[in-house]
LOKEFI-635390 format. One line per field, with one value per residue (C-alpha): residue number from 1; z, y, x. Coordinates in steps of 0.1 Angstrom, whole numbers, plus 5000, padded with zeros to 4 digits. Layout:
<rs>
num	(NUM,...) .
c3	(Z,...) .
c2	(Y,...) .
c1	(X,...) .
</rs>
This chain:
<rs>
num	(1,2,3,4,5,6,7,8,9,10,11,12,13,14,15,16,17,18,19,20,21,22,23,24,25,26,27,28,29,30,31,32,33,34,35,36,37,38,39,40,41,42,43,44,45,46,47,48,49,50,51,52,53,54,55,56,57,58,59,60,61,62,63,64,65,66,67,68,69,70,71,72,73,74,75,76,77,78,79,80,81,82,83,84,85,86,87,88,89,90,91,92,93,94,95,96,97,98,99,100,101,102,103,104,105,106,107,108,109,110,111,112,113,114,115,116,117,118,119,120,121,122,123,124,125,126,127,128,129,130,131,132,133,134,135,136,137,138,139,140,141,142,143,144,145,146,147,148,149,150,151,152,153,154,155) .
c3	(6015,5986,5967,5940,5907,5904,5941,5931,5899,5918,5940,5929,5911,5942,5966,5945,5943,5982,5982,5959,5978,6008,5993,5982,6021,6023,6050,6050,6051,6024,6004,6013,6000,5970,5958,5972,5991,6033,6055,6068,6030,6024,6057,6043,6011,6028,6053,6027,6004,6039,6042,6003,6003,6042,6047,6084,6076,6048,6043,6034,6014,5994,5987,5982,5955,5938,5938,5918,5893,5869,5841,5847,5852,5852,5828,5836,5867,5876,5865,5907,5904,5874,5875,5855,5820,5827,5858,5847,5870,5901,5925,5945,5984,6004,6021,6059,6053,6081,6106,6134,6136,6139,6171,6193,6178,6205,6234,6215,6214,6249,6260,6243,6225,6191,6168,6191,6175,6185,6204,6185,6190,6205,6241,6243,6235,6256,6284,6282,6280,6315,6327,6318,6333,6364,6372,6362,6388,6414,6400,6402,6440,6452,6438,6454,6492,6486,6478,6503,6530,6514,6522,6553,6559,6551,6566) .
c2	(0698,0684,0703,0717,0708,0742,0732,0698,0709,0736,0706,0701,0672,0660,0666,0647,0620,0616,0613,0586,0569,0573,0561,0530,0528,0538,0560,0587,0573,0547,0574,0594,0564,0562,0594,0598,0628,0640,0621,0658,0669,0644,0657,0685,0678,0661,0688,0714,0691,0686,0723,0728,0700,0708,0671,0666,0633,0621,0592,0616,0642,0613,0599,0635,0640,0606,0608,0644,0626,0604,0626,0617,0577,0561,0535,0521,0528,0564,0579,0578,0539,0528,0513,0538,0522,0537,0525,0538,0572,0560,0551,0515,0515,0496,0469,0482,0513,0518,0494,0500,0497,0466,0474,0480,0457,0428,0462,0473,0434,0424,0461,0455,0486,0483,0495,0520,0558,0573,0547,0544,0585,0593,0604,0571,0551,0570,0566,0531,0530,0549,0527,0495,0511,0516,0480,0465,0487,0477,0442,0440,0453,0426,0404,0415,0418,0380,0371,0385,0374,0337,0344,0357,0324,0299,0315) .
c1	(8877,8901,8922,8919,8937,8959,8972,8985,9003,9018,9036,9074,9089,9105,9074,9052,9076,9080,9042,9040,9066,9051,9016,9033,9045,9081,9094,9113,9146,9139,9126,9153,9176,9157,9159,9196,9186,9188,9159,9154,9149,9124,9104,9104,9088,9064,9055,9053,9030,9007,9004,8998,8972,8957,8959,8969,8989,9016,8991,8964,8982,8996,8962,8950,8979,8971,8935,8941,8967,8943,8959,8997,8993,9022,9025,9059,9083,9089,9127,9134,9126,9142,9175,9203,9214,9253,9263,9298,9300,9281,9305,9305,9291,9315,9300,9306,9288,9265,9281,9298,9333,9349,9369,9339,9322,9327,9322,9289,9271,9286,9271,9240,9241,9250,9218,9210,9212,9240,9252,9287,9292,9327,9315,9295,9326,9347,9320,9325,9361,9359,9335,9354,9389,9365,9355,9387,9406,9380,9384,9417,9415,9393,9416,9444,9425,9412,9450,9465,9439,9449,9484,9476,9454,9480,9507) .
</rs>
């Protein structure tokens, strides 16, 4: 059963944003980027327009809360979309947002688990760390048996 019209102008601002997004097939965290808002926030927008609309997927409720919108078209980009004039008071991203740190950089590719989530934590790297210290002690043991069974050999 669709909604009615009362339900979909009683979705917020921000809820009927996410839903355009995700109609035009950005997820959450792009949407999240877009709007400069929480991945969890924009989930949560979305859930609460599901519920609202009684569509059991984002895909549907945004299709539901487009199909209901032929009043409000859009005839250029919406305010979320459009580029800001004054770029003055927005502050610059540094470039090395969002990768890892150099340092473990080398660690993370050689251990094949840079890009993972999570994988970068503190308990991860010092798990590693361990792990490394491990084999290099049992390393460094062998080493020393085969030497001195050399010396033994040629002696």
């Amino acid at each position: 059963m669709p909604p009615d019209n009362q339900i979909i102008k009683n979705l917020t601002k921000r809820q009927k944003e996410c839903l355009d997004l995700v109609n035009n097939g950005y997820s959450s965290k792009e949407i999240a980027g877009i709007l400069v808002i929480a991945p969890n926030t924009v989930d949560s927008h979305i859930a609460t327009a599901m519920s609202a609309l009684g569509a059991s997927t984002r895909g549907q409720a945004a299709r539901l809360m487009l199909s209901h919108e032929t009043s409000e078209k859009f005839t250029s980009k919406p305010d979320y979309l459009v580029e800001p004039k004054n770029t003055e008071h927005i502050p610059e991203v540094p470039s090395d947002v969002g990768k890892p740190d150099k340092r473990w950089s080398l660690l993370l590719t050689t251990l094949n688990l840079r890009g993972k989530e999570g994988a970068t934590g503190f308990w991860n790297k010092l798990i590693i760390i361990i792990q490394i210290s491990l084999l290099s002690t049992f390393a460094l043991a062998a080493t020393v048996l085969l030497m001195s069974g050399i010396v033994a050999i040629l002696s």
